[in-house]
C-alpha positions as CSV (number, residue, x, y, z in Angstrom):
1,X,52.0,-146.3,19.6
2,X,54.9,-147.1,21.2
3,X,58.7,-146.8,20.2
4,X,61.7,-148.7,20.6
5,X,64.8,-146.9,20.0
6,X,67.6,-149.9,18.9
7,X,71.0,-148.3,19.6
8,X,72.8,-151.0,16.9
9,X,71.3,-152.5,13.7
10,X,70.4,-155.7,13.9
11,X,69.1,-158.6,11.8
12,X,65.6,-158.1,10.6
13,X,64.5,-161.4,11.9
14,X,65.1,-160.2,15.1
15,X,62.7,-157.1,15.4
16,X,60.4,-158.3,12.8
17,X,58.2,-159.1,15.7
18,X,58.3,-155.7,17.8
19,X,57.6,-154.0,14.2
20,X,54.2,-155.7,13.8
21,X,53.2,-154.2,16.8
22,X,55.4,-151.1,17.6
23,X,57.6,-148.6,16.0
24,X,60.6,-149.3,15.6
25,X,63.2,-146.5,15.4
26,X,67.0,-148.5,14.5
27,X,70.6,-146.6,14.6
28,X,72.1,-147.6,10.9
29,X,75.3,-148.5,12.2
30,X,75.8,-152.2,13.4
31,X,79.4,-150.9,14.6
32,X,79.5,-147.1,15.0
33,X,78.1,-146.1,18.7
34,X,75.2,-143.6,18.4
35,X,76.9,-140.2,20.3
36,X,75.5,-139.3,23.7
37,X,73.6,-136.2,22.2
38,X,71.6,-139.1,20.3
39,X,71.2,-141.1,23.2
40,X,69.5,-138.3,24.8
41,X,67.6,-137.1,21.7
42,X,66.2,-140.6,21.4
43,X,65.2,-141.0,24.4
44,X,62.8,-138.3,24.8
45,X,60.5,-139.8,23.1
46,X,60.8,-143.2,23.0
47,X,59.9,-146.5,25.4
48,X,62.2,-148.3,25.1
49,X,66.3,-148.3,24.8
50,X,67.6,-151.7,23.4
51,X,71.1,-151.1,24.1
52,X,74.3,-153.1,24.2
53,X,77.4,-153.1,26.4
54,X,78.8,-150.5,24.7
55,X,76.6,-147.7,25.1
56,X,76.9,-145.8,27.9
57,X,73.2,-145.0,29.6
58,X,74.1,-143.0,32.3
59,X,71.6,-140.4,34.6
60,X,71.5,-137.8,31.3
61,X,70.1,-140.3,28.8
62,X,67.7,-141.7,32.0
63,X,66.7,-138.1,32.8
64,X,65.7,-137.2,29.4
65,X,63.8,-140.8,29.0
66,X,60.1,-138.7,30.3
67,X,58.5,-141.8,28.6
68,X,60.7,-144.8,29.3
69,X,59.7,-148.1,31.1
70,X,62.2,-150.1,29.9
71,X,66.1,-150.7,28.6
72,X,66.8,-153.8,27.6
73,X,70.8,-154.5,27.7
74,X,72.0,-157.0,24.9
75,X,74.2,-158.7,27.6
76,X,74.4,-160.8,30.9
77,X,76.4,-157.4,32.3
78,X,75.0,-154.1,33.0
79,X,77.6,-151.9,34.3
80,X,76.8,-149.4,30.7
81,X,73.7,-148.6,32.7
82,X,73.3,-146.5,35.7
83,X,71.1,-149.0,37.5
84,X,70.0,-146.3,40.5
85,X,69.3,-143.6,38.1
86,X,66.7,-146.2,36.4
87,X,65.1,-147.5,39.9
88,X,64.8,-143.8,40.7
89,X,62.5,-143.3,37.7
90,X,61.0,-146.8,38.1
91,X,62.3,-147.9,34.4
92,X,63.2,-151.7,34.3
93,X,66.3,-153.0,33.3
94,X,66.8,-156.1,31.4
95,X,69.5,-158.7,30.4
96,X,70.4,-162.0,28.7
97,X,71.1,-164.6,31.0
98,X,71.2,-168.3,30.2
99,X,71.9,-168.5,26.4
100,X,75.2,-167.6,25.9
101,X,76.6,-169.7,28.8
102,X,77.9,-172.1,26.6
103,X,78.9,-170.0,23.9
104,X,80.9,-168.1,26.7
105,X,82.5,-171.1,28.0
106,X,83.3,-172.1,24.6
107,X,85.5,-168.6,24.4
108,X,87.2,-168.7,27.5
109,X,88.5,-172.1,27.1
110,X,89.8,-171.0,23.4
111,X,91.0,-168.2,25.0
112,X,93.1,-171.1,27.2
113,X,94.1,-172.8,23.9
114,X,95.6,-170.0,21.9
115,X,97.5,-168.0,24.8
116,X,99.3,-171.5,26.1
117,X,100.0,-172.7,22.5
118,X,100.7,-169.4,20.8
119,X,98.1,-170.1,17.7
120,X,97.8,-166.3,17.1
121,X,101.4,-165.4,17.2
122,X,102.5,-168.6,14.8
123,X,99.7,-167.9,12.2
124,X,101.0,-164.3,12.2
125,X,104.3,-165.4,11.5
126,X,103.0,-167.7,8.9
127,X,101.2,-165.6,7.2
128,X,103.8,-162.9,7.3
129,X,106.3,-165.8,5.1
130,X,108.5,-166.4,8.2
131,X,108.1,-170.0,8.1
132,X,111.7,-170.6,6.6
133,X,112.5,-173.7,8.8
134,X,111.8,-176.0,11.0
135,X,112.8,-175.5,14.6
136,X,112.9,-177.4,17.6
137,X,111.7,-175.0,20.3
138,X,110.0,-172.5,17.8
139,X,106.4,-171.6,19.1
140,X,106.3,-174.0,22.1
141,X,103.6,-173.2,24.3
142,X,102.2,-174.7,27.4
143,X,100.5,-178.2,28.6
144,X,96.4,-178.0,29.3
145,X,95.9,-181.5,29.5
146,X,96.6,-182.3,33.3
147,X,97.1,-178.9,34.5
148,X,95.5,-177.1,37.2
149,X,92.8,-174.4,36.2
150,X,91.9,-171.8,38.6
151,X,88.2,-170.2,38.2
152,X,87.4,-167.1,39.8
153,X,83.9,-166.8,39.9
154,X,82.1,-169.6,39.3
155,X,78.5,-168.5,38.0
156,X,76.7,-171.0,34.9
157,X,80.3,-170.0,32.5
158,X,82.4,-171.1,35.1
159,X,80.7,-174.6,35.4
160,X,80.8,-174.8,31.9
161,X,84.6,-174.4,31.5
162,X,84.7,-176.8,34.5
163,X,83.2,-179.3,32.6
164,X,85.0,-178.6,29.8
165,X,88.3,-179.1,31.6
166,X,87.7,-182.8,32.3
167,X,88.1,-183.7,28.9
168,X,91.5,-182.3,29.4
169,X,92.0,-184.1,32.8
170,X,92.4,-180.6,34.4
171,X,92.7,-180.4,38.1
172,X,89.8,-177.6,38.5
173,X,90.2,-175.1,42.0
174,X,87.7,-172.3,42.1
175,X,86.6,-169.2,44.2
176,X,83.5,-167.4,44.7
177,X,81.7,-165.3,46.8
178,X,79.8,-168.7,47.8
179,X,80.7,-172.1,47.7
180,X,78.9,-174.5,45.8
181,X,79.5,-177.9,47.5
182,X,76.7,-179.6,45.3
183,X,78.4,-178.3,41.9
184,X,81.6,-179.3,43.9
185,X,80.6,-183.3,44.1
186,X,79.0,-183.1,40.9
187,X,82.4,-181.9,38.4
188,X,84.2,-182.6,41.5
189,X,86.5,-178.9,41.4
190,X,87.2,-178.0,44.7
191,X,87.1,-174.5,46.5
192,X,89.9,-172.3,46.9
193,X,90.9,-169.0,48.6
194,X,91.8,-166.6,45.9
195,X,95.3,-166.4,47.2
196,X,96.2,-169.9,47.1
197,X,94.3,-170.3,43.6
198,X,96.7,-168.0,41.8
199,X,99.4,-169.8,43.8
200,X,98.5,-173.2,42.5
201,X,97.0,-172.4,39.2
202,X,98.4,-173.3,35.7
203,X,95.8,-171.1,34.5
204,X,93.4,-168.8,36.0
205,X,90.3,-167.6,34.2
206,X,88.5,-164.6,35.0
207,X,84.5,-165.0,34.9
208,X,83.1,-163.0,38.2
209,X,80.8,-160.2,37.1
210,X,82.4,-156.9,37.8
211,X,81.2,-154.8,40.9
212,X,82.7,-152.3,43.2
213,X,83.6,-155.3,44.9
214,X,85.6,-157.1,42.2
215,X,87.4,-154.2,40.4
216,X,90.8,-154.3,40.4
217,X,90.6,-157.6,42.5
218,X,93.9,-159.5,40.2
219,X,96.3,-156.3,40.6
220,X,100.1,-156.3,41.2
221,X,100.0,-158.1,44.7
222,X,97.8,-160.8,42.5
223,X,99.7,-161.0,39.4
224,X,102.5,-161.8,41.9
225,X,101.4,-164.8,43.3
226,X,100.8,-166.8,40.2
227,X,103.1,-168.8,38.7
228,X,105.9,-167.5,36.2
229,X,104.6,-170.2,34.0
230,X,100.8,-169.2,34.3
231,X,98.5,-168.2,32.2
232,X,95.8,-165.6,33.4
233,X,92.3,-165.7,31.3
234,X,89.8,-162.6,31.0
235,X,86.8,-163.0,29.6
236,X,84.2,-161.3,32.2
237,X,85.0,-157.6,32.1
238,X,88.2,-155.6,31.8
239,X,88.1,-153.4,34.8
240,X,88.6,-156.6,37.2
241,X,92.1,-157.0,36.0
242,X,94.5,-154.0,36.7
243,X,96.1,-153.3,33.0
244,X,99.2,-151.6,34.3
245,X,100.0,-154.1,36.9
246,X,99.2,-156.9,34.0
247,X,101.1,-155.2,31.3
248,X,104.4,-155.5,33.5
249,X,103.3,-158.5,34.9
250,X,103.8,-159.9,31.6
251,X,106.5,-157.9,30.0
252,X,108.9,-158.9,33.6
253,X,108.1,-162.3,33.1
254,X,106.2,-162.6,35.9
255,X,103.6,-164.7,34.6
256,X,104.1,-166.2,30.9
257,X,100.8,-165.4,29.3
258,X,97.9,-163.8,29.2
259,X,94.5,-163.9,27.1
260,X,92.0,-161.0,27.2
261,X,88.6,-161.1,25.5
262,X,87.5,-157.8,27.2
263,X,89.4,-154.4,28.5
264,X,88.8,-151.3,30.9
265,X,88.0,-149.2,28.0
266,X,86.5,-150.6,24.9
267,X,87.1,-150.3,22.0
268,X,90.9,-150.6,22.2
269,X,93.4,-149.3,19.6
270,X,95.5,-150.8,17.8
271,X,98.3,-148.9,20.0
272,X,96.9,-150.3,23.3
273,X,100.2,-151.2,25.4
274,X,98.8,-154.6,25.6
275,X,98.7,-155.2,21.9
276,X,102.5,-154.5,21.8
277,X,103.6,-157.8,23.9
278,X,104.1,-160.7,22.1
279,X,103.1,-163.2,25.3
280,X,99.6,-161.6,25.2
281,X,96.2,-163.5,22.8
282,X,93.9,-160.2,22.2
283,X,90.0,-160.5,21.0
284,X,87.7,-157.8,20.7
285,X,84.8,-158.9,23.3
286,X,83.6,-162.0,21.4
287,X,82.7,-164.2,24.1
288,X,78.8,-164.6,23.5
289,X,79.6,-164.3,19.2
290,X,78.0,-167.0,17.8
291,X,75.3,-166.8,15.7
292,X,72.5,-169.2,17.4
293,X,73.6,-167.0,20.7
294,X,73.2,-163.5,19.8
295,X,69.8,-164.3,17.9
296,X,69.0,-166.1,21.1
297,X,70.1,-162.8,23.2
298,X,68.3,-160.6,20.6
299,X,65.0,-162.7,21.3
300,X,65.0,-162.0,25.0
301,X,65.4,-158.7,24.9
302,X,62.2,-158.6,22.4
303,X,60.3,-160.8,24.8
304,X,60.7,-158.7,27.6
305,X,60.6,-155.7,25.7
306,X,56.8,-157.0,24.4
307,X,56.2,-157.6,28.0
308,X,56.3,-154.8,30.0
309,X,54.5,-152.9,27.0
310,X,52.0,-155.7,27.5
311,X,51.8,-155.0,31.3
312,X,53.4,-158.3,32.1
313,X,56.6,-158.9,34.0
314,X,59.7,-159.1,32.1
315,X,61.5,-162.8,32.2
316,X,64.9,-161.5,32.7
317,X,64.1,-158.2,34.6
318,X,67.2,-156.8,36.6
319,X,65.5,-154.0,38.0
């Protein structure tokens, strides 16, 4: 019989399926990462890795995988995987495209919300029984409605905070390795080279996959382009933004805020030089956390999983 090694645990619904039909082998932990030795151990015998973004599959867990045909990645990203290491051994790769656009969108333009009106950092101080008075410039933030957004990368999440910002009347600019002139006359954003978005931008949001290509793209030259009264928005990966050249980016005063969903290395701590500025809206890699979305994630990677055992082709197959 086949086995599926599941590196998280997740809601019976979702493998109820796979277990009719396969065995099902599921790390106990929904928040501990299973060690690398386990990785390894696991995949000598089983199938299939169902993994998530934060387990790192690299050529030792692939080379011990003698039986693998397939890892299915609980994510639109892949970069935990070492995609040439699996084409080597001819094991497919799979994703979650599509469903959590939305959900995504929804996230980043939060993300927008709380950084230019300082929700996090006033709730704090409410909770903490600062609230003594009221006071006339205490917690004032920055204007969405009318501003200019910036998109970089503008894949299905960036039309969907496109088309969330008309609602706020947002002049939209984006930039992407192709332009989109249908998309363009449809939400009517127009195209922009990266320099001159972050020189016109009220906000810029991150949301261009990372590659060797894109990491490190917003560093200190970057950051220095944008307005002191801009806001920069991550919510693709962490390694496309340089952390250093943010962090004193945003202690100088070079830009006024920032709000981060994702980081170079995840899981942060709580000491993170990040966390210690008070201009900066932290989450821990939420964007796709809703509950319709990750069931809906979780069902893909099943389908595909129960297709290539089948001898079909996988829907969302990377490689």
């Amino acid at each position: 019989m086949k086995t599926i090694f599941i590196t998280r645990k997740l809601p019976e619904e979702a493998v109820s399926g796979l277990r009719e039909m396969f065995e099902v082998d599921m790390w106990p932990s929904e928040d501990e990462v299973p060690p690398k030795e386990v990785l390894i151990e696991k995949a000598q015998t089983a199938h299939a890795l169902w993994t998530n973004v934060a387990d790192t599959v690299d050529r030792d867990v692939i080379k011990a995988g003698e039986n693998l045909e397939v890892i299915a990645n609980l994510a639109v990203g892949y970069n935990n995987i070492d995609i040439e290491a699996a084409k080597q051994r001819g094991i497919m790769v799979t994703n979650t495209p599509g469903v959590l656009t939305e959900t995504t969108a929804d996230l980043a333009f939060t993300l927008m919300l709380a950084a230019a009106r300082q929700t996090g950092q006033a709730e704090r101080f409410l909770r903490e029984g600062k609230w003594t008075s009221w006071s006339p410039m205490g917690f004032t933030g920055m204007d969405i409605f009318g501003a200019t957004l910036g998109i970089v990368g503008m894949g299905r999440i960036g039309e969907g905070v496109a088309r969330r910002a008309a609602g706020f009347d947002m002049d939209v600019l984006y930039h992407n390795r192709t332009r989109k002139p249908e998309a363009e006359s449809m939400f009517g954003f127009r195209y922009a080279e990266l320099d001159d978005l972050l020189e016109q931008s009220d906000f810029v949001v991150i949301l261009t996959p990372l590659t060797e290509e894109t990491r490190g793209m917003i560093g200190e030259r970057e950051l220095g382009l944008m307005k002191k009264t801009a806001i920069l928005v991550n919510a693709a990966r962490g390694g496309i933004v340089d952390e250093e050249a943010l962090y004193e980016a945003l202690k100088n005063g070079d830009i006024w805020a920032a709000g981060l969903d994702v980081f170079e290395g995840e899981p942060i701590g709580s000491d993170h030089q990040l966390l210690t500025l008070p201009n900066v809206t932290a989450l821990p890699h939420i964007g796709s956390a809703s509950v319709k979305t990750r069931l809906a994630m979780m069902q893909l990677n099943a389908e595909d999983i129960e297709a290539v055992f089948s001898g079909r082709a996988p829907e969302n197959r990377v490689v």
